[in-house]
HTML snippet that shows the backbone in 3Dmol.js (N, CA, C, O; Angstrom):
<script src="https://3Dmol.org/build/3Dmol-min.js"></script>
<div id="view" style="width:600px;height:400px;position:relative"></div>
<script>
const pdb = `
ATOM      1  N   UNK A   1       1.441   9.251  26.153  1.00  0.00           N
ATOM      2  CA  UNK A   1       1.006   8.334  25.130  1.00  0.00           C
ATOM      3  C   UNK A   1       1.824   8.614  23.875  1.00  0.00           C
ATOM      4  O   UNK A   1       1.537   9.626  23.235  1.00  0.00           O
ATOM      5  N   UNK A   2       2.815   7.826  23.455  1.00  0.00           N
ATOM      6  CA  UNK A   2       3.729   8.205  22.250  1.00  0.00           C
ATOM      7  C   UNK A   2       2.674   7.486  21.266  1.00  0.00           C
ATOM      8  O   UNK A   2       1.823   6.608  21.404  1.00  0.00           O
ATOM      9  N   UNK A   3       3.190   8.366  20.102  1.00  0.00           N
ATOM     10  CA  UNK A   3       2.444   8.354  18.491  1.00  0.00           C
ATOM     11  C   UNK A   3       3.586   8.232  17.794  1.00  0.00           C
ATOM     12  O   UNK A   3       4.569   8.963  17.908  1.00  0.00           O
ATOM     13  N   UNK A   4       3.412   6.939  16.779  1.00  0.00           N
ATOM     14  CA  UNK A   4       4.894   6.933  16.200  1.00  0.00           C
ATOM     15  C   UNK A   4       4.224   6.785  14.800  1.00  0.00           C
ATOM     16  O   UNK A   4       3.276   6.002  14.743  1.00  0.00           O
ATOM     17  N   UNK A   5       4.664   7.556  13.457  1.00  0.00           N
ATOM     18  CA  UNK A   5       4.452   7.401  12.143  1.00  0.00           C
ATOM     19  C   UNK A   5       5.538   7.051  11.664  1.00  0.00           C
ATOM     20  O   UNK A   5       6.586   7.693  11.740  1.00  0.00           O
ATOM     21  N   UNK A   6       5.340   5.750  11.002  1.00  0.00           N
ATOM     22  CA  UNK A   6       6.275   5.148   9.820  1.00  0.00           C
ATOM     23  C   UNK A   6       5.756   5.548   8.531  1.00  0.00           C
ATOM     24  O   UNK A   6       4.590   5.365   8.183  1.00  0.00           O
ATOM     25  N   UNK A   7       6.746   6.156   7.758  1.00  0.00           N
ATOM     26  CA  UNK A   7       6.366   6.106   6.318  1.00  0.00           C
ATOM     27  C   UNK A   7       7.015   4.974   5.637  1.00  0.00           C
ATOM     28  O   UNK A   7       7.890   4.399   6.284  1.00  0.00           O
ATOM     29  N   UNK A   8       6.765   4.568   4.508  1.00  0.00           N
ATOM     30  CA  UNK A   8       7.108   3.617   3.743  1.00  0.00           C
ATOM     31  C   UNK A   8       6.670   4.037   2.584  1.00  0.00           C
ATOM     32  O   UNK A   8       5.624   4.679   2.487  1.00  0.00           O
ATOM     33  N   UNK A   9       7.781   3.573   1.078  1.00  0.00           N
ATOM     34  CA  UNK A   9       7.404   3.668   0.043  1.00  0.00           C
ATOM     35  C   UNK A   9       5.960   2.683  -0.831  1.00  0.00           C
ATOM     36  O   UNK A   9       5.739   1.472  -0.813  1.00  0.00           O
ATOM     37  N   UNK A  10       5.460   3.428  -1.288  1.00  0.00           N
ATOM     38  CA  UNK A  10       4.479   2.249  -2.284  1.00  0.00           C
ATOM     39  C   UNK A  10       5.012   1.639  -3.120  1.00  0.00           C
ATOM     40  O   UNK A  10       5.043   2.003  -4.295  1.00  0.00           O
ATOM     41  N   UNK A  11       5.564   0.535  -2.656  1.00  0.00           N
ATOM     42  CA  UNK A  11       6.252  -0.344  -3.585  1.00  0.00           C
ATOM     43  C   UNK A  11       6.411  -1.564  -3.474  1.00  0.00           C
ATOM     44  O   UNK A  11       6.806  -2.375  -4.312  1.00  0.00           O
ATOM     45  N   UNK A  12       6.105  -1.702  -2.440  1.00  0.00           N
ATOM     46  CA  UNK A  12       6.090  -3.317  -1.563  1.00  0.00           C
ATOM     47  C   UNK A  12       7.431  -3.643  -1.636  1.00  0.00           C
ATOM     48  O   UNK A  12       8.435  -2.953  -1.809  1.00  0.00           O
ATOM     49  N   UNK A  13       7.166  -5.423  -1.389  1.00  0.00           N
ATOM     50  CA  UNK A  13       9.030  -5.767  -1.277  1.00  0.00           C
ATOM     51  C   UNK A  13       9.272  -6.713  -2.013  1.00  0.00           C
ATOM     52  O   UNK A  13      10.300  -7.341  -1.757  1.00  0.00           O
ATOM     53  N   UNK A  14       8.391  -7.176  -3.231  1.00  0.00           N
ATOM     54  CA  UNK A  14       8.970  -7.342  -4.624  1.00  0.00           C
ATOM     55  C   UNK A  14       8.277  -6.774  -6.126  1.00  0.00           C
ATOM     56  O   UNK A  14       7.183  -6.211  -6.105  1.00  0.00           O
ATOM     57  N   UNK A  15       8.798  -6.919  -7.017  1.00  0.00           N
ATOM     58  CA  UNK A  15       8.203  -6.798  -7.862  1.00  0.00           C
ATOM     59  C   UNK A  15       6.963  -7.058  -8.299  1.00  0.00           C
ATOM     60  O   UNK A  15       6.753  -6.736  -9.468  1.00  0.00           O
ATOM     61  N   UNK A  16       6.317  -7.415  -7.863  1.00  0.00           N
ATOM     62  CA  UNK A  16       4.605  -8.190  -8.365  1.00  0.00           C
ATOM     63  C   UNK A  16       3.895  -7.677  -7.504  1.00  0.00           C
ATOM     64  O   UNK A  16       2.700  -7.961  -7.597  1.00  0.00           O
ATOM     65  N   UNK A  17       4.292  -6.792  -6.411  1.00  0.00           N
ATOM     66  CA  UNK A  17       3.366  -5.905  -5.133  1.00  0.00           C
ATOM     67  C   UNK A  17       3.257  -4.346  -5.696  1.00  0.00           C
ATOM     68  O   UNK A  17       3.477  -3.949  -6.840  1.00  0.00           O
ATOM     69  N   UNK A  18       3.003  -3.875  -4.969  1.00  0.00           N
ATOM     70  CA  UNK A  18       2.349  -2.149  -4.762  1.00  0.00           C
ATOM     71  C   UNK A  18       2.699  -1.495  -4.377  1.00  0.00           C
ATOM     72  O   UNK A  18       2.947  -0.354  -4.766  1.00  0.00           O
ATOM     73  N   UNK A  19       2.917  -2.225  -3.026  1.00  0.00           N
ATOM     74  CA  UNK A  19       2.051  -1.494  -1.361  1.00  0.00           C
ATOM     75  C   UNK A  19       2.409  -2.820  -0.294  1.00  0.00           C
ATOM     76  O   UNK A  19       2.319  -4.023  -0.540  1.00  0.00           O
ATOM     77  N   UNK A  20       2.798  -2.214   0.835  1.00  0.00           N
ATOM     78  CA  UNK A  20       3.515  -3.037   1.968  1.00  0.00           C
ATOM     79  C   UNK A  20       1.759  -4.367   2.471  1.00  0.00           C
ATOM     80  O   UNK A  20       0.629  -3.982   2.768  1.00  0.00           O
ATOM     81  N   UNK A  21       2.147  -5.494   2.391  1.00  0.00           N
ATOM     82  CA  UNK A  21       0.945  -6.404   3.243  1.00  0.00           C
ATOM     83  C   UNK A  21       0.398  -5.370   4.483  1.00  0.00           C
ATOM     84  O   UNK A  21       0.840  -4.382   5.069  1.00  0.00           O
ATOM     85  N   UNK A  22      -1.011  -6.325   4.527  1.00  0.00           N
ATOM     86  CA  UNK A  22      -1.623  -6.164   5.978  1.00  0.00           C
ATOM     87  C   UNK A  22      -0.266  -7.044   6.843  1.00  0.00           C
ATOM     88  O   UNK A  22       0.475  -6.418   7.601  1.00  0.00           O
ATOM     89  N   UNK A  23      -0.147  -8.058   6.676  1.00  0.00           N
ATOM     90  CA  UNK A  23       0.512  -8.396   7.398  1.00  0.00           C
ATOM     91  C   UNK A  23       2.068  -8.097   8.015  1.00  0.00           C
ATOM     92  O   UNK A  23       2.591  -8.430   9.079  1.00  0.00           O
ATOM     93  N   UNK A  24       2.492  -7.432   7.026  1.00  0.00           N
ATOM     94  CA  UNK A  24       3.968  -6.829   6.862  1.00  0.00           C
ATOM     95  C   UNK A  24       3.384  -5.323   8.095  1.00  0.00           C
ATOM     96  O   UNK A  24       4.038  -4.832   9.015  1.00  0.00           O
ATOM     97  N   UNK A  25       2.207  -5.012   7.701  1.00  0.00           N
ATOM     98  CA  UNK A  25       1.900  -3.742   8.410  1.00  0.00           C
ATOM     99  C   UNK A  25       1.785  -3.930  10.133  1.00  0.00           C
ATOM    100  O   UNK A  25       2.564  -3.518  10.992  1.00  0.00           O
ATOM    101  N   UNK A  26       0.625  -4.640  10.273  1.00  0.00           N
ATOM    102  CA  UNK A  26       0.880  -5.896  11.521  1.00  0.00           C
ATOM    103  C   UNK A  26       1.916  -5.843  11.963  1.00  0.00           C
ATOM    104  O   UNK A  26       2.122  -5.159  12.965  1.00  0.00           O
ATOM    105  N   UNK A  27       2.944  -6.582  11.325  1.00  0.00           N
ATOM    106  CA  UNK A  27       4.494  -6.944  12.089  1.00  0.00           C
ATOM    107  C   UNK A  27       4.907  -5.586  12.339  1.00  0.00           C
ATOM    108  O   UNK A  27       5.421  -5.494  13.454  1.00  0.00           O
ATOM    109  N   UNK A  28       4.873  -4.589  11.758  1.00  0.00           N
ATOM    110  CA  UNK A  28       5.426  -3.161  12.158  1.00  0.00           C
ATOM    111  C   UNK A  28       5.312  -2.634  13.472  1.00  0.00           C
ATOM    112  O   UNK A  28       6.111  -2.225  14.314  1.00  0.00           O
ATOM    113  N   UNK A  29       3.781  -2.801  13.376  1.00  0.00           N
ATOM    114  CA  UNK A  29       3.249  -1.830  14.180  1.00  0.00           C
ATOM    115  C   UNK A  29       3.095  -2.614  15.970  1.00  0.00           C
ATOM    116  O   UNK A  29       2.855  -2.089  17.057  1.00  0.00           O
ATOM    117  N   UNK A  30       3.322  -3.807  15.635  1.00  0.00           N
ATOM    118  CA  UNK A  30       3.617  -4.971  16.778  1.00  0.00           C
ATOM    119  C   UNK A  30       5.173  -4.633  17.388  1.00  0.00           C
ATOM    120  O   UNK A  30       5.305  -4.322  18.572  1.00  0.00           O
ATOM    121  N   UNK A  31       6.238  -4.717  16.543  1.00  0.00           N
ATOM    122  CA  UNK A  31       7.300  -5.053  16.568  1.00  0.00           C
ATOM    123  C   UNK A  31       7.582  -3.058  17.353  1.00  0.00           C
ATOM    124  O   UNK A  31       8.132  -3.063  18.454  1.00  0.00           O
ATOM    125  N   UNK A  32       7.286  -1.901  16.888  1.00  0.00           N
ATOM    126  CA  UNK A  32       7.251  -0.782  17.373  1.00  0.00           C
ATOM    127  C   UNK A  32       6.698  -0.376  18.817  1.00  0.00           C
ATOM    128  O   UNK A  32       7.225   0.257  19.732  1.00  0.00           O
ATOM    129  N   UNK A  33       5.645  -0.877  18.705  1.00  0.00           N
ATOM    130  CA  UNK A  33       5.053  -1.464  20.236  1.00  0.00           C
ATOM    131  C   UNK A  33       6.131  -1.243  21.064  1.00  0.00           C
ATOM    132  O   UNK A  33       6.650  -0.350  21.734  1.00  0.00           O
ATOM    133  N   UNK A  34       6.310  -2.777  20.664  1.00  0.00           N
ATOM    134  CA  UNK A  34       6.937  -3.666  21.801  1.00  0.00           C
ATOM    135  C   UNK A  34       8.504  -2.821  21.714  1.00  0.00           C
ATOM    136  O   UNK A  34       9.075  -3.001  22.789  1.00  0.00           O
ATOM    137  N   UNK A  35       9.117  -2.203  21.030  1.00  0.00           N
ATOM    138  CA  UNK A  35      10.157  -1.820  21.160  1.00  0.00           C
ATOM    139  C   UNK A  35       9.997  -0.339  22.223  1.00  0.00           C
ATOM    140  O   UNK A  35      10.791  -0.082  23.128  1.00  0.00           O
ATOM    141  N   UNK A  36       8.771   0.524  21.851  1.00  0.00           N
ATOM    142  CA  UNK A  36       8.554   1.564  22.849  1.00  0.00           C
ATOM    143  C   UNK A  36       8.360   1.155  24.462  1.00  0.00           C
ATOM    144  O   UNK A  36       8.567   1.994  25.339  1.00  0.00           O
ATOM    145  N   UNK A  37       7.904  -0.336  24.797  1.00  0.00           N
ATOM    146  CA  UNK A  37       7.465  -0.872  25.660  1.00  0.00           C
ATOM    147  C   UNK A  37       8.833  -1.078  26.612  1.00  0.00           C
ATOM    148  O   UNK A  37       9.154  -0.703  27.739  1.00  0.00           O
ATOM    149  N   UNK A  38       9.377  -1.765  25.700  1.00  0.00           N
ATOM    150  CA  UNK A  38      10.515  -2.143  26.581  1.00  0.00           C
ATOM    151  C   UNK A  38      11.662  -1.460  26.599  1.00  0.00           C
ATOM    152  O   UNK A  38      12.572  -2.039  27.191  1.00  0.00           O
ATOM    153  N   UNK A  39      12.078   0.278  25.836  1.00  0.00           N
ATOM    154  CA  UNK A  39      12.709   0.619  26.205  1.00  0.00           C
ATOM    155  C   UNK A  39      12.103   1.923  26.929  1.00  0.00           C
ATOM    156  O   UNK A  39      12.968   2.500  27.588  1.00  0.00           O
ATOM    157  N   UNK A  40      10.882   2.512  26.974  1.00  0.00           N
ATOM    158  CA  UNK A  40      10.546   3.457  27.759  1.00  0.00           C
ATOM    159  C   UNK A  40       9.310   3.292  28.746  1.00  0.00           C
ATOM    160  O   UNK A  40       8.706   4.111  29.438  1.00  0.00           O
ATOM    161  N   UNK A  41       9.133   1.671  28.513  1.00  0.00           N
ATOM    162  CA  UNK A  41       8.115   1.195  29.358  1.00  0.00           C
ATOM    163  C   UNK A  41       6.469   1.870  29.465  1.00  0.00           C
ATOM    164  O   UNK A  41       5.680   2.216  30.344  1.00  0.00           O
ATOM    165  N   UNK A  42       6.547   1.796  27.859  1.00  0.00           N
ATOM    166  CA  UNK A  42       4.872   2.318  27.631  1.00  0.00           C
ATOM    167  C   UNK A  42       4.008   1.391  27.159  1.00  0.00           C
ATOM    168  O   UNK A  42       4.253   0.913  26.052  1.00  0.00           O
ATOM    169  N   UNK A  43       2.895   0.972  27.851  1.00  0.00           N
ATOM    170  CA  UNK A  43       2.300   0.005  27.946  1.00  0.00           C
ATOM    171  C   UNK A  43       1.583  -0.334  25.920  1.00  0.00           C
ATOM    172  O   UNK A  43       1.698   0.549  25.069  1.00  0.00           O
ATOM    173  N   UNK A  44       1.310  -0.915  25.789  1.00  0.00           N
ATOM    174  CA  UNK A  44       0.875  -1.142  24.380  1.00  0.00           C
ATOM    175  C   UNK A  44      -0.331  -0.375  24.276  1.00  0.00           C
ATOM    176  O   UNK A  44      -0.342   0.668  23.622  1.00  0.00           O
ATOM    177  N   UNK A  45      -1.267  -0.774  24.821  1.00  0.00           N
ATOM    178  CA  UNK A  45      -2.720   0.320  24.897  1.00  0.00           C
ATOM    179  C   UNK A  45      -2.771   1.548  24.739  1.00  0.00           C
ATOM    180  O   UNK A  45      -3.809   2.163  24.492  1.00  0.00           O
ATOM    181  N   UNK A  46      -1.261   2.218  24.908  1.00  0.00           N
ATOM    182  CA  UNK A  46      -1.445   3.293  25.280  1.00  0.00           C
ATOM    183  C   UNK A  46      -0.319   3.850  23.886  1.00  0.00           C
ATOM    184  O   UNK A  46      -0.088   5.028  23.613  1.00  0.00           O
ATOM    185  N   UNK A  47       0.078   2.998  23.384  1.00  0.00           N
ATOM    186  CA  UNK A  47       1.202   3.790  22.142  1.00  0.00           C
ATOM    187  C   UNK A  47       0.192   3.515  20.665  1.00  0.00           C
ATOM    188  O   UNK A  47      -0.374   2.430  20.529  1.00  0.00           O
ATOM    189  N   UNK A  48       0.056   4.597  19.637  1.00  0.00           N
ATOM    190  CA  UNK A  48      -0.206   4.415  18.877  1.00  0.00           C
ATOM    191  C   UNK A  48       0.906   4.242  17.584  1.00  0.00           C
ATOM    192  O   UNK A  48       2.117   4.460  17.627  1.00  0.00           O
ATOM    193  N   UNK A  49       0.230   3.858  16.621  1.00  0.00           N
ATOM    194  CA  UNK A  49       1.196   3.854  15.160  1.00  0.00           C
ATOM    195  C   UNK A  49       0.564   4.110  13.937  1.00  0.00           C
ATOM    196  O   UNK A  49      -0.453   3.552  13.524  1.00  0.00           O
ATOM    197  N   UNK A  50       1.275   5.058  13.329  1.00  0.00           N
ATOM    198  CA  UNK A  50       0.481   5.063  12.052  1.00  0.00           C
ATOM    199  C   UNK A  50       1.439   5.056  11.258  1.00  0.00           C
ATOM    200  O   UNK A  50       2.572   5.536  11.266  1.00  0.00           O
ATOM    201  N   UNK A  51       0.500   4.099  10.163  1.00  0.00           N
ATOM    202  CA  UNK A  51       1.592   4.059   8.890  1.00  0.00           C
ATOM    203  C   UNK A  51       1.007   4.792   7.416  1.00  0.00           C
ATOM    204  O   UNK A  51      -0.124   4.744   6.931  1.00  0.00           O
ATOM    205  N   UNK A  52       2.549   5.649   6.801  1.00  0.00           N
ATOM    206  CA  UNK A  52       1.919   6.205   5.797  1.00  0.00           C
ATOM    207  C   UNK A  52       2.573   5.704   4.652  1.00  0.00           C
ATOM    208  O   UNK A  52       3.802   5.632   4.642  1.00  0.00           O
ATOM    209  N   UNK A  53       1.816   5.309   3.574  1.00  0.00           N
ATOM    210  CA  UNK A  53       2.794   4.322   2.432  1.00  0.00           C
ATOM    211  C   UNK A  53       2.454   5.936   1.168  1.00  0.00           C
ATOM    212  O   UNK A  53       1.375   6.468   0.909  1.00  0.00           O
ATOM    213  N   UNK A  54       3.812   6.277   0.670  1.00  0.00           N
ATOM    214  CA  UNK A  54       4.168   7.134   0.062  1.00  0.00           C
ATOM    215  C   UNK A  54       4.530   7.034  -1.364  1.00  0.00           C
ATOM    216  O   UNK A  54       5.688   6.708  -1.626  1.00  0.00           O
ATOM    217  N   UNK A  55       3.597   7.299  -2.441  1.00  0.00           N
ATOM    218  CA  UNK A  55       3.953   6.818  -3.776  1.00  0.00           C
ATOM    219  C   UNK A  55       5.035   7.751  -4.256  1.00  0.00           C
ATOM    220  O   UNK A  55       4.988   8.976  -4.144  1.00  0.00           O
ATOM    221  N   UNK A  56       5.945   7.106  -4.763  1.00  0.00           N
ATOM    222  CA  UNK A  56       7.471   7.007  -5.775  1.00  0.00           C
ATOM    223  C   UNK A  56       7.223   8.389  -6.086  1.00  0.00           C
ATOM    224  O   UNK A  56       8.244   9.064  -5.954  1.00  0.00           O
ATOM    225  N   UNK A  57       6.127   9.094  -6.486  1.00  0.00           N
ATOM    226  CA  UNK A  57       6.186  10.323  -7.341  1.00  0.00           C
ATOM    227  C   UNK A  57       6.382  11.429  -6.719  1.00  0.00           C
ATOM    228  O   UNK A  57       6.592  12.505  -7.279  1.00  0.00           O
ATOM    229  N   UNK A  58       6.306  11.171  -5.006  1.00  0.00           N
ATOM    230  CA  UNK A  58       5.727  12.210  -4.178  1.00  0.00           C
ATOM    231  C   UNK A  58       6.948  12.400  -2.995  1.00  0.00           C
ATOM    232  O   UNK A  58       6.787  13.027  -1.948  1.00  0.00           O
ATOM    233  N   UNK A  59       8.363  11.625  -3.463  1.00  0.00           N
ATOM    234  CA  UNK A  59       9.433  11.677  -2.981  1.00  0.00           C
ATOM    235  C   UNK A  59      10.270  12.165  -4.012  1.00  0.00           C
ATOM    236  O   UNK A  59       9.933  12.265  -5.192  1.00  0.00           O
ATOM    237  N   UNK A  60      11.738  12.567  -3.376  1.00  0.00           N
ATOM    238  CA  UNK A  60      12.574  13.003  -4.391  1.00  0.00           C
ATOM    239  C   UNK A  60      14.109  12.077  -3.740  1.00  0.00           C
ATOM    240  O   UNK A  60      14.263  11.690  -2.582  1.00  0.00           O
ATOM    241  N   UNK A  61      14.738  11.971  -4.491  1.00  0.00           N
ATOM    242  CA  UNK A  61      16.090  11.721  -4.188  1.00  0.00           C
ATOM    243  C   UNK A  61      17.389  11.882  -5.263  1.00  0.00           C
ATOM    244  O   UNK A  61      17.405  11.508  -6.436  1.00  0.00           O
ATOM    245  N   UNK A  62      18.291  12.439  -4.639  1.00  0.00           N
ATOM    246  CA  UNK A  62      19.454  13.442  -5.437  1.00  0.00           C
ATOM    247  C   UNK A  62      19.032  14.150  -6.332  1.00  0.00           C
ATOM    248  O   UNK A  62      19.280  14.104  -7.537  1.00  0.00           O
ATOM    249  N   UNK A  63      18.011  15.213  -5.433  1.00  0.00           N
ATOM    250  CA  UNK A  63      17.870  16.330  -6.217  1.00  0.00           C
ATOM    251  C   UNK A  63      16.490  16.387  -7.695  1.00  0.00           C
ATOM    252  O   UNK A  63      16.096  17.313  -8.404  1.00  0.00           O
ATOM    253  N   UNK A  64      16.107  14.857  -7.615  1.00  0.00           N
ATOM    254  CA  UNK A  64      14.969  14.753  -8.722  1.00  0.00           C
ATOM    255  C   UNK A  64      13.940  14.024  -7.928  1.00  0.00           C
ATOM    256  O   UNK A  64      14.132  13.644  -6.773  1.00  0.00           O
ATOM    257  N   UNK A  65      12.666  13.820  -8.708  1.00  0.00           N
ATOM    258  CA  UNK A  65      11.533  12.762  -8.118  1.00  0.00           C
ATOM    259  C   UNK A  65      12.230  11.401  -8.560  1.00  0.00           C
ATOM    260  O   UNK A  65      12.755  11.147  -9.644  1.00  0.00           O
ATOM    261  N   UNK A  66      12.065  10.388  -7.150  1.00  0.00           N
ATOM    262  CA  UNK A  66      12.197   8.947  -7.534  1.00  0.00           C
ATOM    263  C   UNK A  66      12.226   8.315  -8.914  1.00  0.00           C
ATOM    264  O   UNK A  66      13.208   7.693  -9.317  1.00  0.00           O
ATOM    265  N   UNK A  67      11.087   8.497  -9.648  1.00  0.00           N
ATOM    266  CA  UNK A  67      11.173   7.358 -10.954  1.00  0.00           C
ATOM    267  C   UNK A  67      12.010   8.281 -11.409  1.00  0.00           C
ATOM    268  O   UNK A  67      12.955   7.628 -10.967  1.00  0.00           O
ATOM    269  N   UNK A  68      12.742   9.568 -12.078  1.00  0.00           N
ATOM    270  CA  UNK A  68      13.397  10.262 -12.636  1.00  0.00           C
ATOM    271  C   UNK A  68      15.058   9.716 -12.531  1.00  0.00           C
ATOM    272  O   UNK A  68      15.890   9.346 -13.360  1.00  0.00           O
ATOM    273  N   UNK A  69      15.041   9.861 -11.257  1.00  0.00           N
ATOM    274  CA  UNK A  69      16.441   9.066 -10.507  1.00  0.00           C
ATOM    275  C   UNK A  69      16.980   8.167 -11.066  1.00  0.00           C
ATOM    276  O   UNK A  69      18.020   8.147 -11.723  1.00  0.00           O
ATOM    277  N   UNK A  70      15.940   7.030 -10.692  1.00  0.00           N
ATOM    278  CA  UNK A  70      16.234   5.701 -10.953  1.00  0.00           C
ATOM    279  C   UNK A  70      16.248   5.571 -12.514  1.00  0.00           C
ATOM    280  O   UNK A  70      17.086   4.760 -12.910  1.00  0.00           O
ATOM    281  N   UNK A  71      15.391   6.284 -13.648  1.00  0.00           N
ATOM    282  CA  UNK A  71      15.512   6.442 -14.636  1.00  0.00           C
ATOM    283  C   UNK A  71      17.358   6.632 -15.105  1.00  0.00           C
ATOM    284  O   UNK A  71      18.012   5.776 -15.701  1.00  0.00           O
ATOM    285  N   UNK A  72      17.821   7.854 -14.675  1.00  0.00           N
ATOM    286  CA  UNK A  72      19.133   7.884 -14.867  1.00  0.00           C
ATOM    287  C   UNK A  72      19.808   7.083 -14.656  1.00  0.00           C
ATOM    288  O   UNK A  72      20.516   6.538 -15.502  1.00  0.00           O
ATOM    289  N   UNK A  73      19.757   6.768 -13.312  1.00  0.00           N
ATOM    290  CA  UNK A  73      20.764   5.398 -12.626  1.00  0.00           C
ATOM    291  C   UNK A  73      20.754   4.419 -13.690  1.00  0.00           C
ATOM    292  O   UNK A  73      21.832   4.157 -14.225  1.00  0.00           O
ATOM    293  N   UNK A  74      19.850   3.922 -14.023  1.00  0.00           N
ATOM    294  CA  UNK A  74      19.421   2.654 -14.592  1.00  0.00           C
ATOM    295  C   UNK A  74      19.684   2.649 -16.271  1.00  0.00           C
ATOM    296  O   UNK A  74      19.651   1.645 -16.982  1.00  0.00           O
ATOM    297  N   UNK A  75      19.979   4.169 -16.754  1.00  0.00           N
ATOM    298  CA  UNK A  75      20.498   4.479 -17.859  1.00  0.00           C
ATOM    299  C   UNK A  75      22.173   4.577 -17.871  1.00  0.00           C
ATOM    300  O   UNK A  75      22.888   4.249 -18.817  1.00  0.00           O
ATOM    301  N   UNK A  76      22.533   5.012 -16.821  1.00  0.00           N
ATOM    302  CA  UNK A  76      24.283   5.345 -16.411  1.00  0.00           C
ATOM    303  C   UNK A  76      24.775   4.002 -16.577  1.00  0.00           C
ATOM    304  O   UNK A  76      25.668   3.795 -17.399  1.00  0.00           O
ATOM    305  N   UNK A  77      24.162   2.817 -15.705  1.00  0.00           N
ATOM    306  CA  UNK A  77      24.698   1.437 -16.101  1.00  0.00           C
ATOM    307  C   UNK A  77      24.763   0.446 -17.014  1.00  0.00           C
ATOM    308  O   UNK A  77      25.346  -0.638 -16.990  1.00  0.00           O
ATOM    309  N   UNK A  78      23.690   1.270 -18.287  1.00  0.00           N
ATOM    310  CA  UNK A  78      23.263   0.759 -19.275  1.00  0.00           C
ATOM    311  C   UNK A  78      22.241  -0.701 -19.423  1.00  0.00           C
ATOM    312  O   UNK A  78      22.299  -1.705 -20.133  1.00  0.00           O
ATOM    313  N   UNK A  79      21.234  -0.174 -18.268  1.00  0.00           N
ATOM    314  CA  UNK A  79      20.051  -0.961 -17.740  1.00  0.00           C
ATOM    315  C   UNK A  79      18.996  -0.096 -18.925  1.00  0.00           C
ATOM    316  O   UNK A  79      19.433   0.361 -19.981  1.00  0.00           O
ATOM    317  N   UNK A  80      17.538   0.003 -18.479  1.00  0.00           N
ATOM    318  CA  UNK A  80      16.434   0.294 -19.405  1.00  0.00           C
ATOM    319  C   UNK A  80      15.609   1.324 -18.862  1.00  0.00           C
ATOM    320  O   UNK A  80      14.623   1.719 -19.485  1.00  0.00           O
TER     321      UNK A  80
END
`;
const viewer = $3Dmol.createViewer("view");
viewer.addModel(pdb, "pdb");
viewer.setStyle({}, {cartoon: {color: "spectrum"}});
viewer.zoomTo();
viewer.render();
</script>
């Protein structure tokens, strides 16, 4: 019985969101399925998925936390 965890950032996929849809979550966990299904032939019933949505603060990238990063980046190009 494979167990597959997706993480994802809390951020959704535009500006005016959070956090990924129910429905965006849905399509994931459908679309993972069916991909375990048909390449190792594990029936759907039997694969689970969990998804973990991960707030910005609680990741790091190049060496700092997320908003810190992007803080610089967004200062280097003379953004805000």
């Amino acid at each position: 019985m494979p167990m597959v965890t997706i993480q994802v950032t809390r951020e959704g996929t535009s500006p005016d969101r959070n956090s990924v849809t129910a429905e965006e979550k849905a399509a994931l966990i459908k679309g993972v399925s069916e991909l375990l299904l048909n390449v190792l032939k594990k029936p759907l019933e039997a694969t689970f998925v969990v998804i973990e949505e991960v707030d910005t603060e609680n990741w790091g990238w190049g060496g700092l936390p997320v908003p810190e990063y992007r803080r610089q980046r967004a200062a280097a190009k003379g953004g805000t």
